[in-house]
DRENVOPA-408055 format. One line per 10 residues: their letters; for each residue x, y, z of N, C-alpha, C, O, CB. Coordinates in pm, whole numbers, plus 32768, in hexadecimal, padded with zeros to 4 digits. Last residue first. Glycine has a CB too. Layout:
BEGIN
a> X/Y/Z/X/Y/Z/X/Y/Z/X/Y/Z/X/Y/Z  ...
//
This chain:
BEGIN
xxxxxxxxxx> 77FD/7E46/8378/7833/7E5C/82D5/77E6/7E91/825A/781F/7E9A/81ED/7858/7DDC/82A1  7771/7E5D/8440/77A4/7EC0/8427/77F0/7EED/8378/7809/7F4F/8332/77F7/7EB7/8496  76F4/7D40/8440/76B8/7D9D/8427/76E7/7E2F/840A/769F/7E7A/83C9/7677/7D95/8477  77FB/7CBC/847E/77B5/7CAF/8400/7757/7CF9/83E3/7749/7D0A/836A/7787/7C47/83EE  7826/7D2C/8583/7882/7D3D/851A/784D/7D2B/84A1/7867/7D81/844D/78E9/7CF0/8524  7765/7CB4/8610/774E/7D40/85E6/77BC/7D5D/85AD/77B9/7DD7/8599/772E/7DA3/864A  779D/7B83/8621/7710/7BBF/85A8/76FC/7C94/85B6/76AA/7CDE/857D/7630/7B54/8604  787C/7B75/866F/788F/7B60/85F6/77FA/7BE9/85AF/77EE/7C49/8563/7880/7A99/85DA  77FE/7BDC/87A2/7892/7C23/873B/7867/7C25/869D/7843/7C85/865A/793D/7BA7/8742  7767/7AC9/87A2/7726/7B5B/87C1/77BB/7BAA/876E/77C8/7B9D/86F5/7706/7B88/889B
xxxxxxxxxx> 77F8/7A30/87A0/77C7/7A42/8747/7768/7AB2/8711/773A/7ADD/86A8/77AA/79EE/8748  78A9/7A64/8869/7918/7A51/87DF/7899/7A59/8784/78B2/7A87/8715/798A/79A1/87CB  77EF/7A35/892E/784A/7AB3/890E/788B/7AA9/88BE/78D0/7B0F/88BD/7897/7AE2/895B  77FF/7917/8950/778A/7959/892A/7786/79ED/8935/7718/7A21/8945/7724/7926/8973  7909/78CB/89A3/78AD/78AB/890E/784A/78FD/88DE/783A/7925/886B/785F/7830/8910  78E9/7945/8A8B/794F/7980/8A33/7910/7960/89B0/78EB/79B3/895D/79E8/7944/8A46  7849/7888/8B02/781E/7900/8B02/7855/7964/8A96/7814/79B9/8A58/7832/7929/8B7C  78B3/77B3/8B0A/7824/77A1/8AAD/7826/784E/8A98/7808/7886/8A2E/7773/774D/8B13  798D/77C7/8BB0/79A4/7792/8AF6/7947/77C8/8AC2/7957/780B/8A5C/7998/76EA/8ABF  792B/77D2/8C80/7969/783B/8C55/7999/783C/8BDD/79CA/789E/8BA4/79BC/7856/8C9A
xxxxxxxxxx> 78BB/76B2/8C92/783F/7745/8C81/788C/77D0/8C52/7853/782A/8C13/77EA/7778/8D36  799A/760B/8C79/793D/7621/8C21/78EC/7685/8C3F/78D4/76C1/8BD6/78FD/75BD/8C0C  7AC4/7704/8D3A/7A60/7665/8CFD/7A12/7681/8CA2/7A1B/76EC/8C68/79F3/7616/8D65  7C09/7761/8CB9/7B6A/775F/8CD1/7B2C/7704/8CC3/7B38/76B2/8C68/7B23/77A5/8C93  7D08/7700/8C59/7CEA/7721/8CD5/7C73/7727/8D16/7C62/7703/8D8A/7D11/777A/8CE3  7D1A/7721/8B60/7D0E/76A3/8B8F/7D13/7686/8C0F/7D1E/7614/8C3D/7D5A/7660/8B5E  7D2D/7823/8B09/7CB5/77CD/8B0E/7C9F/775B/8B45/7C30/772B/8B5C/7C95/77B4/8AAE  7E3E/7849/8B30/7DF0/785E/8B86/7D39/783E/8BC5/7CF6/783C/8C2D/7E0E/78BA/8B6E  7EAC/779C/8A64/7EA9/779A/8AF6/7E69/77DD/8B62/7E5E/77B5/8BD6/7F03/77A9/8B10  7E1D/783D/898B/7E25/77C5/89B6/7E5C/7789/8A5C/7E15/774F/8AAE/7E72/779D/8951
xxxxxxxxxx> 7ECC/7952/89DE/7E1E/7918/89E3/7E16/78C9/89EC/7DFD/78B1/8A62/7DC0/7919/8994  7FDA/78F8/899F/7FAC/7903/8A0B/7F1C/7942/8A0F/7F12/7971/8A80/8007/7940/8A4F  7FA8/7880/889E/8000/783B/88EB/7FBF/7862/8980/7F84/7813/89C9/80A4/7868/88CB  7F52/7974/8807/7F45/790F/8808/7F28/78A2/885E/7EBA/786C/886D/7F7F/7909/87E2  804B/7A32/884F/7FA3/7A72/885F/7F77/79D5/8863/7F77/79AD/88D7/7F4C/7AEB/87BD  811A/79A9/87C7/8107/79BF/8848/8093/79E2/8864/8065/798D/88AF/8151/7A0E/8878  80BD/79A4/8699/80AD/793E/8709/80D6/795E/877C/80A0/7909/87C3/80E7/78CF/86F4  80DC/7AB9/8673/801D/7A77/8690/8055/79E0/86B1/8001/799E/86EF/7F86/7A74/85D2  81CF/7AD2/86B6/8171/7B14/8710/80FD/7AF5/870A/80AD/7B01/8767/816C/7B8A/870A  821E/7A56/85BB/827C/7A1D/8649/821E/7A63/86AF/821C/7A21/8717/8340/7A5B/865B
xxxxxxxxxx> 81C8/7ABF/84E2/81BA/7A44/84F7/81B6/7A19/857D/8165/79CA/85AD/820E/7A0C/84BB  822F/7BC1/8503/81B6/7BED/84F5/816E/7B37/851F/8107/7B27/8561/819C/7C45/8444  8353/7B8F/84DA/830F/7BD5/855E/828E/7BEA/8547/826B/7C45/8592/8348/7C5E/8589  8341/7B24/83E3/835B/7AC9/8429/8322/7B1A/84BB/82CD/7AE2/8501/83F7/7A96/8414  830F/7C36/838D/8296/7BC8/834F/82B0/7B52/83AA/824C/7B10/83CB/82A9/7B93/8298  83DD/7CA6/837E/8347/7CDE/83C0/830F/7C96/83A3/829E/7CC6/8395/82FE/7D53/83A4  8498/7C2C/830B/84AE/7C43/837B/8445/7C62/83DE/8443/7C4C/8458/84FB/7C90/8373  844C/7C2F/81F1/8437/7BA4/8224/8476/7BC1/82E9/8477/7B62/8337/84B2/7B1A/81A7  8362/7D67/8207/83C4/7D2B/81BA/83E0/7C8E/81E6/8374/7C5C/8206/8443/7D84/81C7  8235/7DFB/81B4/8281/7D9A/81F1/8307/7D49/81B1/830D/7D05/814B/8222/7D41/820D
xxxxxxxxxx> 8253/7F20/80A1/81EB/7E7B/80DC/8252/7E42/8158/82C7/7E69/814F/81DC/7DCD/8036  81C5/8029/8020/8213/7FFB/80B8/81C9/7F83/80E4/815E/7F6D/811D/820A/8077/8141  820D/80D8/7F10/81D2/8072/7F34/8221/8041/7FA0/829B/802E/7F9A/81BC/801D/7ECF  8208/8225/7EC4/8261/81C8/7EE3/81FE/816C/7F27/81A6/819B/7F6F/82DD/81FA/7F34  81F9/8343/7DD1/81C5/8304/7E4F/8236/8275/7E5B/8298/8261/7E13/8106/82D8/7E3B  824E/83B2/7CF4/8252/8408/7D71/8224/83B2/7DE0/822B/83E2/7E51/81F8/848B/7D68  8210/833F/7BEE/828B/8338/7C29/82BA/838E/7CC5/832C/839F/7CF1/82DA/8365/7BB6  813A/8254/7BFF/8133/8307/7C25/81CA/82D2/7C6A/81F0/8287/7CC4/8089/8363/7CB0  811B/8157/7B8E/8116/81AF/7B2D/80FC/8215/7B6D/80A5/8259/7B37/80C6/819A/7AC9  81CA/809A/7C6A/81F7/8078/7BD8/81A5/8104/7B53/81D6/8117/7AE4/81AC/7FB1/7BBA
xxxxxxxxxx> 8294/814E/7D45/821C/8129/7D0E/8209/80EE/7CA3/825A/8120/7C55/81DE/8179/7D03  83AF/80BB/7DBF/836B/812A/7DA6/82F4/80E4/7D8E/82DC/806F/7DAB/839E/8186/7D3C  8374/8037/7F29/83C2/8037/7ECA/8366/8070/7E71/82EF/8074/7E8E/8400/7FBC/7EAA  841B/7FE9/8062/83E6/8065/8007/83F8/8057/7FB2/846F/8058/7F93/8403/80D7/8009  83C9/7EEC/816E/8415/7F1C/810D/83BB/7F77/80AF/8341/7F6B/80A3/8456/7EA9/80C8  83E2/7EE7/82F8/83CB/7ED7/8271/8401/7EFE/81F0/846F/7F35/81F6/8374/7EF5/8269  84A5/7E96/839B/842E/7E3C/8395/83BE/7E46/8310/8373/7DF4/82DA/83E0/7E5D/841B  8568/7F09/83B9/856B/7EA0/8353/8517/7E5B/8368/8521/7DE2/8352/85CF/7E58/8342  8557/7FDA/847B/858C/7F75/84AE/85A5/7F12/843D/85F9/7EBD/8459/853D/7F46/8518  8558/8096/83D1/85D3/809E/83F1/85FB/8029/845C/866A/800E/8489/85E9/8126/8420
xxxxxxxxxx> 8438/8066/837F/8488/8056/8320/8541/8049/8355/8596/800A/8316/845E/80D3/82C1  83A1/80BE/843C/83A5/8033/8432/8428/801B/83C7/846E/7FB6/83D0/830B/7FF6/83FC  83DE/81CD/8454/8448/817C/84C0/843D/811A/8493/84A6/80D9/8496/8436/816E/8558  836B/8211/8352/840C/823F/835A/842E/81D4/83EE/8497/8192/83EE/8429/831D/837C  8267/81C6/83A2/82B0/8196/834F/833F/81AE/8346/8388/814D/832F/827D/81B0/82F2  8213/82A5/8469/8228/8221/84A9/8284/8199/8411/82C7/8136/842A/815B/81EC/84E9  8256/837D/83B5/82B2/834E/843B/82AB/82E1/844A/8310/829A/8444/8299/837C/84BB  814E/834E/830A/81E5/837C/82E8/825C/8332/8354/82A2/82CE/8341/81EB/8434/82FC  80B5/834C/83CB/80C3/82D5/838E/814A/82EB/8368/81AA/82AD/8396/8062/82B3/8320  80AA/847C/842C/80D6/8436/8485/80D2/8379/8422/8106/8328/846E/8066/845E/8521
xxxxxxxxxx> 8068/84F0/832D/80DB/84F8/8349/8121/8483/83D2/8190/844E/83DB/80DE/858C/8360  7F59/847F/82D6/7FB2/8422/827F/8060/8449/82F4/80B5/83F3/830C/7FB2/846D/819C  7E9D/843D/842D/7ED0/848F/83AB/7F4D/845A/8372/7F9F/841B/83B4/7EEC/8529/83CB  7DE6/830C/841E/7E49/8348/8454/7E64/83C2/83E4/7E4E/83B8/836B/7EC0/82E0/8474  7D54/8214/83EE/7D03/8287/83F8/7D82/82D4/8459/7D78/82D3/84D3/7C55/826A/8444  7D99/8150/8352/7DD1/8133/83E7/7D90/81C1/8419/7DAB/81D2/8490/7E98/811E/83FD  7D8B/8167/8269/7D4A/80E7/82BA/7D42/80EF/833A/7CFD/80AD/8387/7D8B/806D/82AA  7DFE/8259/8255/7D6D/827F/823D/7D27/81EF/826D/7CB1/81EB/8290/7D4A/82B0/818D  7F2B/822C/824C/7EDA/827C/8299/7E61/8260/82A2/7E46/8246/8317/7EDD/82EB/827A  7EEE/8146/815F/7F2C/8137/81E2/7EE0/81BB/8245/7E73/81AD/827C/7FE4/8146/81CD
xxxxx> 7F07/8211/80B5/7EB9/81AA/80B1/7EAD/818A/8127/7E4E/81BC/8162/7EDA/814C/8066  8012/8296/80C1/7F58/8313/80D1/7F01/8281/80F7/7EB8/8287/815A/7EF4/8387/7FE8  8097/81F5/8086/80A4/821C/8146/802D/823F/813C/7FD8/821F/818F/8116/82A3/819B  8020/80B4/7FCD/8060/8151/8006/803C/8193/8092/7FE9/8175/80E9/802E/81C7/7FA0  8054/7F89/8000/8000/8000/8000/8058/807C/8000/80C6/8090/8033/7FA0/8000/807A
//
């Protein structure tokens, strides 16, 4: 995407995206590269450094929910279930 692109998903002004792209970039998490038809803009995708840190944190997120779920009994299961669907169905309505 582009940063403007980018800005406007993330409902941020493009300058502060700007920044947050210049640090992702100086860690090498991501990469700039030109546009293929506005020679003024620049495409900012994940590079294989941000993509492995993007891997390695949803399985930690993962890993430890799962454990933690496995802490609750069944009524505190049922209940969560029946909040994942309540969630889901006003996400689908919002779309």
């Amino acid at each position: 995407m582009t940063p403007g692109a980018l800005a406007a998903r993330e409902k941020v002004q493009p300058p502060s995206m700007t920044r947050v792209i210049a640090s992702l970039d100086e860690l090498g998490l991501v990469e700039r590269t030109p546009h293929p038809t506005d020679g003024r803009q620049v495409i900012v995708s994940l590079s294989d450094a941000g993509l492995a840190l993007l891997v390695d944190e949803q399985q930690a997120r993962e890993a430890w929910l799962t454990e933690r779920l496995a802490t609750l009994d069944e009524d505190h299961l049922a209940t969560l279930q029946d909040a994942v669907g309540i969630i889901n169905k006003l996400v689908s309505e919002a779309e």
